[in-house]
C-alpha positions, -999 to 999 in steps of 0.1 A, spaced: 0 0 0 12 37 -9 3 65 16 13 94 6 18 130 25 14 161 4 12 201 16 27 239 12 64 241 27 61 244 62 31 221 66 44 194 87 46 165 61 80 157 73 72 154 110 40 131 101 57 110 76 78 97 104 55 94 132 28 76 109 55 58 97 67 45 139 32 43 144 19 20 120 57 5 113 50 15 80 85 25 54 93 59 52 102 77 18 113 112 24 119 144 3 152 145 -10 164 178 6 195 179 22 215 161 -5 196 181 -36 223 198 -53 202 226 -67 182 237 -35 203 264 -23 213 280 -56 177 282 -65 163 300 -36 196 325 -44 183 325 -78 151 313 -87 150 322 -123 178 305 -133 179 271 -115 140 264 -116 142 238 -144 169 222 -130 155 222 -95 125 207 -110 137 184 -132 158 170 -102 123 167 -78 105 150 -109 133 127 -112 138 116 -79 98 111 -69 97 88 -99 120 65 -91 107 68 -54 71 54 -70 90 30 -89 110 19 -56 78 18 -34 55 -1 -58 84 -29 -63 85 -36 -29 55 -51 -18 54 -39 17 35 -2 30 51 27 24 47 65 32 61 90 10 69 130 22 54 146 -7 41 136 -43 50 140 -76 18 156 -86 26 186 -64 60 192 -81 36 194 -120 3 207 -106 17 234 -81 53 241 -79 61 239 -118 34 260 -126 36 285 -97 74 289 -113 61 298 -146 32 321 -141 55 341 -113 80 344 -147 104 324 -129 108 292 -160 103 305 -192 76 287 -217 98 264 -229 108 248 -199 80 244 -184 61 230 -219 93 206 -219 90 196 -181 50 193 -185 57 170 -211 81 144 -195 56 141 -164 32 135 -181 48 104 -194 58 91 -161 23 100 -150 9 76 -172 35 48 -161 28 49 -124 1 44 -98 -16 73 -73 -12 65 -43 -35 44 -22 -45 73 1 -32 112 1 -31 130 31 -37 168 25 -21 196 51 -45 225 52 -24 253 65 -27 290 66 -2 311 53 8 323 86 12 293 101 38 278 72 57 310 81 60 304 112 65 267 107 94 279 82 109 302 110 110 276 136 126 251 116 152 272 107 168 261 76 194 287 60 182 281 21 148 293 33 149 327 50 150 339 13 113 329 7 92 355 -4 55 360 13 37 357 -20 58 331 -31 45 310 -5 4 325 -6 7 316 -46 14 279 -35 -12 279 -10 -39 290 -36 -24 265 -62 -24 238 -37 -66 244 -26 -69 241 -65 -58 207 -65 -69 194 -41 -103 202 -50 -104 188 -80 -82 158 -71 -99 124 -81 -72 100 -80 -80 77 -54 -89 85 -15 -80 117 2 -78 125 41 -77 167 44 -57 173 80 -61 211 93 -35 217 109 -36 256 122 -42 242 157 -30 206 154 8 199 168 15 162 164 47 163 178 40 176 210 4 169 217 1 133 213 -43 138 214 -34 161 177 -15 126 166 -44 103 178 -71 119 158 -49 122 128 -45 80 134 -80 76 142 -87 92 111 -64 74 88 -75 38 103 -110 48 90 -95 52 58 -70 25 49 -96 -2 69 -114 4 32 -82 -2 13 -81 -38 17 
């Protein structure tokens, strides 16, 4: 079974990846950030490296889905490679940060992965409000991000409601999480579990 966790930058996908994953001792795939080669020059430069940057995500989430449907045991993955195509990508081109080309080009080669892959089983959706991603962002503390512009990260958030609305791929579990802390308030954690057995108990 493939569980997957997708939601803006800041959401918290990370931290529930890995306590669903203790939890249910289910495999944990997660986002391929510290060893990207591309992540700190883009957020120096967006214009320039957002292809690349792109093309590297789209790449490594493939083979992630490749990875988790060959072997045969539960997995969760820390983001999907929709988001990369139907938010990210996109956001990057209408903000005049990947010209045309690229993005035609990029558009073009996930759609054929698209088509060779599975959705995953369930998605978990991270309803967060801008001002709680921000602050999220803050606490976390990572260098690469103190660049990240406000409206970079609003544009997502719209782009991200989008899709999920009209998202019709298999099930989907929407978590608010404005006043949820799963890390420190193990009740926040419970009803996120409670709510996912009531969803994968009609996966098998």
């Amino acid at each position: 079974m493939h569980i997957a966790i997708a939601g803006n930058i800041g959401s918290g996908k990370t931290t529930l990846t890995g306590l669903l994953a203790k939890h249910y001792k289910w495999d944990a795939h997660y986002e391929d950030v510290d060893d990207n080669p591309y992540l700190n020059d883009f957020y120096d430069d967006m214009q320039r490296w957002s292809f690349n940057l792109q093309i590297y995500f789209l790449n490594s989430r493939f083979n992630q889905i490749l990875d988790i449907r060959k072997s045969g045991i539960t997995v969760i993955q820390d983001r999907t490679i929709y988001e990369d195509a139907y938010i990210f990508a996109p956001n990057l081109h209408s903000m005049g940060l990947m010209t045309t080309r690229d993005f035609e080009n990029y558009y073009t080669l996930f759609n054929l992965m698209a088509s060779l892959v599975e959705p995953p089983d369930l998605l978990i959706y991270l309803r967060a409000s801008v001002s709680t991603l921000v602050t999220q962002i803050q606490k976390r503390g990572r260098e690469y991000e103190n660049t990240i512009r406000l409206d970079y990260i609003n544009r997502l958030n719209e782009r991200y409601e989008a899709w999920i609305e009209g998202y019709n791929l298999g099930k989907i579990l929407i978590v608010d999480v404005n006043n949820t802390d799963f890390f420190n308030r193990p009740e926040d954690l419970g009803d996120v579990i409670n709510k996912v057995d009531a969803q994968i108990h009609g996966l098998f």
